[in-house]
C-alpha positions as CSV (number, residue, x, y, z in Angstrom):
1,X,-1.3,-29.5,-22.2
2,X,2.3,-28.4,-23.3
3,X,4.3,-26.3,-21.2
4,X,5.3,-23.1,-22.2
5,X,8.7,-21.7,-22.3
6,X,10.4,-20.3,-19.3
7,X,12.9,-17.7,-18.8
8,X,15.0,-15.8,-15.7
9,X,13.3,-12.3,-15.3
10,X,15.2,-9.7,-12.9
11,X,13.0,-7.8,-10.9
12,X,15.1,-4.8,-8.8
13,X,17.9,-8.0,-8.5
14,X,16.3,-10.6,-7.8
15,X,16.0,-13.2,-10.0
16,X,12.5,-15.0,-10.7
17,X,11.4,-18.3,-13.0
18,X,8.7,-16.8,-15.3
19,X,6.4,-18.4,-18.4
20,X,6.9,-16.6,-21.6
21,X,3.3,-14.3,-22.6
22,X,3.7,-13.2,-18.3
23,X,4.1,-9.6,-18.0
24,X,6.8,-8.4,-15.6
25,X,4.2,-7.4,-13.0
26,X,3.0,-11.0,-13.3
27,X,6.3,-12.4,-12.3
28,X,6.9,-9.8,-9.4
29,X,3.8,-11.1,-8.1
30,X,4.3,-14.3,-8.5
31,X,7.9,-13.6,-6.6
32,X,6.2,-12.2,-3.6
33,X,6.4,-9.1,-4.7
34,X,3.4,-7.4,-3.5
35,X,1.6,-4.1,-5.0
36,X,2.3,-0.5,-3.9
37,X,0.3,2.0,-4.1
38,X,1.5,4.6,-6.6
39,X,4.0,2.1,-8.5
40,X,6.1,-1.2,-8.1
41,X,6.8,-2.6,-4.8
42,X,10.5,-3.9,-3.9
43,X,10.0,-6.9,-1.5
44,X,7.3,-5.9,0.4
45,X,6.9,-9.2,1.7
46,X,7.5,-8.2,5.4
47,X,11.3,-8.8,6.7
48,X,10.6,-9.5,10.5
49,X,13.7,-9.9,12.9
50,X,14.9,-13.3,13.7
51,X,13.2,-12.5,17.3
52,X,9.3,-11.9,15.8
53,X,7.5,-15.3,16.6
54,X,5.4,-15.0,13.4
55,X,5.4,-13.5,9.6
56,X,2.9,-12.2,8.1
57,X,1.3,-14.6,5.0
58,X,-1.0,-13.6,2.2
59,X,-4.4,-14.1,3.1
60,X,-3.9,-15.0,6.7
61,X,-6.8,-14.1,9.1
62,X,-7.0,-13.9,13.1
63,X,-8.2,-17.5,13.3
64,X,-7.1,-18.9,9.5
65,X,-4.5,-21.6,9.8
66,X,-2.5,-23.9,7.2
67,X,-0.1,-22.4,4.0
68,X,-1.2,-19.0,2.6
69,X,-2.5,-19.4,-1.5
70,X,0.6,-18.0,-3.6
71,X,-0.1,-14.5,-4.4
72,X,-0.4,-15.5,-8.4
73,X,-3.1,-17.7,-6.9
74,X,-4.7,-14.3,-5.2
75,X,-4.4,-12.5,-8.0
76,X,-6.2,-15.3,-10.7
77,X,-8.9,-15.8,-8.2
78,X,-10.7,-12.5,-9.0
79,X,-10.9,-10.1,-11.9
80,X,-13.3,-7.2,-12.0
81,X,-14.0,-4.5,-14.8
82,X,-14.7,-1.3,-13.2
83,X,-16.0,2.3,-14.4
84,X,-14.2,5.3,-12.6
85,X,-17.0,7.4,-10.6
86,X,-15.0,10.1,-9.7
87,X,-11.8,11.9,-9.5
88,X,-11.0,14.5,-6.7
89,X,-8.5,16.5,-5.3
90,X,-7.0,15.8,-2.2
91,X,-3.8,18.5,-3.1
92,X,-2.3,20.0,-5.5
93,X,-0.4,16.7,-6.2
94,X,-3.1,14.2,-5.3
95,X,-6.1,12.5,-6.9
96,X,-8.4,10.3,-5.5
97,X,-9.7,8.3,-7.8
98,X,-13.3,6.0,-7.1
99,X,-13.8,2.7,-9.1
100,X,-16.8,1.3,-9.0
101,X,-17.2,-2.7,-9.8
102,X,-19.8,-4.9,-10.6
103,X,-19.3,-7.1,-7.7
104,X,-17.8,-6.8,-4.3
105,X,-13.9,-8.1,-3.7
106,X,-12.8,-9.8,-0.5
107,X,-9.5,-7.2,0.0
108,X,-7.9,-7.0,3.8
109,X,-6.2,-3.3,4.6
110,X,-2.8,-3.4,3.2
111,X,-3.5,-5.5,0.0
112,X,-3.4,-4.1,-3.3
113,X,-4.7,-4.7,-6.9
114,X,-3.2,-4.2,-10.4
115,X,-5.2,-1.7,-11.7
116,X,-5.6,-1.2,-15.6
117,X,-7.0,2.0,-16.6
118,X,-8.0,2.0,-20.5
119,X,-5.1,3.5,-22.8
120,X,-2.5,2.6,-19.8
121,X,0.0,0.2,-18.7
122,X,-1.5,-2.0,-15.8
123,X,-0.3,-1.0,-12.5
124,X,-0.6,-2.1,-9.0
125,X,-2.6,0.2,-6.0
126,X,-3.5,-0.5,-2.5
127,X,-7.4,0.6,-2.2
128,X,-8.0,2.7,1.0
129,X,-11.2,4.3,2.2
130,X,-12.6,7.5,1.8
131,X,-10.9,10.6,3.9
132,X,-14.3,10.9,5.8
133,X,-14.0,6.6,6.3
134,X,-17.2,6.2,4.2
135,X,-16.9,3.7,1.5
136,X,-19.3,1.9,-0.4
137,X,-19.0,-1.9,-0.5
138,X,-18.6,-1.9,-4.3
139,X,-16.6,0.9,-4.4
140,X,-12.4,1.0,-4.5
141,X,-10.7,4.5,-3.5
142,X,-7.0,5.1,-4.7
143,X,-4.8,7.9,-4.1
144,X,-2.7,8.6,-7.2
145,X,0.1,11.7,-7.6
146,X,-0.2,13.9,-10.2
147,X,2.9,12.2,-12.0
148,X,3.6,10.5,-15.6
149,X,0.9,9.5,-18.2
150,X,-1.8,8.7,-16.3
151,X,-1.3,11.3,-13.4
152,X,-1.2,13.6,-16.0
153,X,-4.6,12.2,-17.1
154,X,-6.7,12.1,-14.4
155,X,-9.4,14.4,-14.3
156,X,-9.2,14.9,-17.7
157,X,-8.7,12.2,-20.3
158,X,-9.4,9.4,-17.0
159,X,-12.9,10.5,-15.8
160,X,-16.1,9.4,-14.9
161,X,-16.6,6.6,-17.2
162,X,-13.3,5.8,-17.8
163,X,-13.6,1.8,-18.3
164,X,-10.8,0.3,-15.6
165,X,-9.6,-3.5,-15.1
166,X,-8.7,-5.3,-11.8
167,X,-7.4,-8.0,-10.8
168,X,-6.4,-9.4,-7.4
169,X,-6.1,-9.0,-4.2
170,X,-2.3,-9.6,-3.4
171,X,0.1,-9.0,-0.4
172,X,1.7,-10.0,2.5
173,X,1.6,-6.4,4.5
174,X,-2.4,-6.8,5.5
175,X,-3.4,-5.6,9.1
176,X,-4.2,-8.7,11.3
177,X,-5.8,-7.8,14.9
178,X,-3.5,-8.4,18.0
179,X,-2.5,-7.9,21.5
180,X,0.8,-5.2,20.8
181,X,0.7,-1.7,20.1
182,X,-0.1,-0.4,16.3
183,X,2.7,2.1,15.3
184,X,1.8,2.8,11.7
185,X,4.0,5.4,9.5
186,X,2.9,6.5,5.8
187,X,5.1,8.7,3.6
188,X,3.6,10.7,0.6
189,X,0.5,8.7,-1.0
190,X,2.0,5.9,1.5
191,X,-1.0,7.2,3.7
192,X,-3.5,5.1,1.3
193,X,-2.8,1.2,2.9
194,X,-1.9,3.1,5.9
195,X,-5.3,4.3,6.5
196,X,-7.0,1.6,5.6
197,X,-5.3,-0.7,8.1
198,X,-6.1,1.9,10.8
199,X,-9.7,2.6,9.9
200,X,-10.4,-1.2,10.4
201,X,-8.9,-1.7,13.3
202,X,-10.6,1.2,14.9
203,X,-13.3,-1.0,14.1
204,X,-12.2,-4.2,14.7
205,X,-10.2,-3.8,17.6
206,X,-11.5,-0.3,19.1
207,X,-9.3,-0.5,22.6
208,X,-5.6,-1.4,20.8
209,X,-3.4,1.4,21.0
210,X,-2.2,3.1,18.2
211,X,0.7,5.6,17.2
212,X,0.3,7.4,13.8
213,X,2.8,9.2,11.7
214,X,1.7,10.6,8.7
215,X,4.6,12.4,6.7
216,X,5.7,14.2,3.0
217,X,8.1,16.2,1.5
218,X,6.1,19.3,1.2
219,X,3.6,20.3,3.7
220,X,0.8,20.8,0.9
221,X,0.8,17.3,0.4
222,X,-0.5,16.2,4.1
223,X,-4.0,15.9,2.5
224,X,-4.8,13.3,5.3
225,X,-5.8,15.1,7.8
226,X,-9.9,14.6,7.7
227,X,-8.9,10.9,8.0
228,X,-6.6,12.1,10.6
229,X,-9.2,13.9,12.7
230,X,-11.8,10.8,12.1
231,X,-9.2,8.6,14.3
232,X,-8.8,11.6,17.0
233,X,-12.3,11.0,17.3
234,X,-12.3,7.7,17.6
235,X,-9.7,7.7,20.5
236,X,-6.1,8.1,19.0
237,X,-4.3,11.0,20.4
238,X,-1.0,9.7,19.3
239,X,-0.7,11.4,15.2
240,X,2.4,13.4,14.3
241,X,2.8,14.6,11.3
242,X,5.4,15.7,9.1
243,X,7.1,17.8,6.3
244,X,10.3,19.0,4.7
245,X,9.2,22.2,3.2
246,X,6.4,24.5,3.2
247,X,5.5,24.4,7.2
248,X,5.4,27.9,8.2
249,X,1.3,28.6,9.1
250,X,1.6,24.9,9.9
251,X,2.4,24.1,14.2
252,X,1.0,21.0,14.3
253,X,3.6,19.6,11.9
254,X,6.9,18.7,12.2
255,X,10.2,18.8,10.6
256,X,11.7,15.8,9.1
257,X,12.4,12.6,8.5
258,X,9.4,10.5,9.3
259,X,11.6,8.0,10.7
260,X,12.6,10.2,13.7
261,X,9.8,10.6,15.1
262,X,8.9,7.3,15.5
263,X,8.3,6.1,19.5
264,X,11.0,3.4,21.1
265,X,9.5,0.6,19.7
266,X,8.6,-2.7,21.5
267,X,9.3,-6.2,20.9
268,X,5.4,-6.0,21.2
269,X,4.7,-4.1,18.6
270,X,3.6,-4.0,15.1
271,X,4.8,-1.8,12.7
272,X,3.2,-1.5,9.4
273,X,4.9,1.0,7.1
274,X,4.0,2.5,3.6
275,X,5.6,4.8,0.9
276,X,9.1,5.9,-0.4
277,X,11.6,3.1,0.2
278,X,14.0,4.9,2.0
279,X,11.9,5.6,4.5
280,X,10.1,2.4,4.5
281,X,13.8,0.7,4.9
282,X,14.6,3.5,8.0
283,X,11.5,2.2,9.7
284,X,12.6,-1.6,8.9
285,X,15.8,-1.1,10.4
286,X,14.4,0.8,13.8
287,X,11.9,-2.3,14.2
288,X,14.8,-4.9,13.8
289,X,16.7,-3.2,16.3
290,X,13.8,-3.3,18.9
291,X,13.1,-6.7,17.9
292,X,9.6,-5.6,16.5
293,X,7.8,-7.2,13.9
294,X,7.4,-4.8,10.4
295,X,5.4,-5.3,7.7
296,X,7.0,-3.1,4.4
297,X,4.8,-1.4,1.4
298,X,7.5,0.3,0.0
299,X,6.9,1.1,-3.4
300,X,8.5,3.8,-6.4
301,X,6.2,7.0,-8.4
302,X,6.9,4.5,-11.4
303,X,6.4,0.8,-12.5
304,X,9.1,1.7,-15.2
305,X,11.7,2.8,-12.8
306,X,11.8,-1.0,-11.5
307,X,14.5,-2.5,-13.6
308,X,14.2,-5.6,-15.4
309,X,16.1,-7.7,-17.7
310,X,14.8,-11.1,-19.4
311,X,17.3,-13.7,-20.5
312,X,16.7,-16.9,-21.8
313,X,17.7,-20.3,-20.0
């Protein structure tokens, strides 16, 4: 079989080999650029210190050993067609937004999909669990902001019915039991991989200490907080959360940034961290200073606002 053509496509500037008919959000995948949740990633493949004895690969488990499959690998390995069941709201700026599929995927907390909803640009998004922590096994929950075309659309023209296309999973940001403290920090709809790492390890590793921070620019938007008070039930005392604007009525949270009120970390630890890249990049740079390890889903409102250029070679 003839090869295609190839070209140099920049992704946020970095520089990737790609086959001409590949759409952008193949090659950033195929980069090692793994999904966010309510738009593009940049680099979330975790940047651990030169101190952290292991990173984190796509796919790896608590026993797996051997290379990681590339995350274009991930990604060809299963497509689904879905049906949206249902479209909520969690505030006055966020939908969740159930997907049901004809057959169960194998997705570890963290991971993400690129999601195509009918009449809309494919885009990627972690799945998370219900706010309650009940999810069906062929069910995928996203939280999505009320922002650009299909924000705009959901609930409305994207309903029950609405035909949807998947493919995946990819990332490199996946929860993975261990020994050292959890200290996991969402920002905005950040919360969605966030919660689903901490639901499963409740789970999976029920005795593991855990530190939550849950944060947003406007105190409306905290919609996590049944989620929040599932994991006070299981054990965690250690949530903060956090806003900007809008706190008064509001005790229990606390002014920002989300960075700040992050615990002196350990070399021990593991940080996972999820939402707008500046504070993703704070939390980086706090766990590299402590010598901790950080796995990054930091990720913009738009897939368009990730700039490209495509030139021939």
């Amino acid at each position: 079989m003839a090869s295609r053509p190839r070209c140099s496509l920049v992704l946020n500037g970095k520089t990737v080999r790609v086959a001409t008919g590949d759409t952008p959000l193949d090659a950033a995948l195929t980069a090692g650029l793994a999904a966010g949740h309510d738009g593009i990633v940049q680099d979330a493949i975790p940047r651990l210190p030169q101190t952290a004895r292991t990173r984190p690969r796509l796919g790896d488990g608590a026993t797996r050993q051997g290379p990681a499959p590339s995350p274009l690998a991930a990604l060809r390995a299963a497509k689904r067609a879905g049906t949206v069941l249902s479209v909520t709201a969690l505030s006055d700026s966020v939908r969740e937004v159930v997907v049901t599929v004809s057959r169960p995927l194998d997705i570890k907390p963290g991971q993400a999909m690129e999601v195509a909803f009918a009449g809309f640009p494919a885009r990627p998004l972690c799945p998370t669990q219900h706010l309650d922590a009940a999810t069906e096994l062929n069910e995928l929950v996203f939280h999505l902001r009320r922002e650009g075309a299909l924000g705009s659309a959901l609930g409305e023209a994207v309903g029950p019915g609405h035909a949807v296309r998947l493919k995946g999973p990819v990332g490199n940001a996946s929860y993975r039991p261990g020994t050292g403290r959890l200290v996991l920090v969402s920002a905005e709809t950040g919360f969605a991989p966030i919660w689903a790492i901490a639901r499963a390890a409740r789970y999976l590793e029920p005795e593991r200490e855990m530190v939550l921070i849950a944060g947003a620019r406007d105190a409306t938007d905290l919609y996590m907080r049944p989620a929040l008070a599932w994991l006070r039930g299981t054990g965690v005392d250690r949530i903060t959360l956090v806003a900007s604007a809008n706190r008064i009525g509001l005790p229990d949270v606390r002014p920002g940034p989300i960075a700040a009120h992050l615990p002196p970390l350990l070399t021990s630890d593991s940080v996972h961290a999820a939402g707008a890249p500046d504070v993703v990049r704070a939390v980086e740079r706090l766990a590299a200073e402590a010598g901790a390890s950080c796995a990054a889903i930091p990720f913009l409102p738009q897939l368009s606002r990730a700039r490209s250029l495509v030139t021939p070679t």
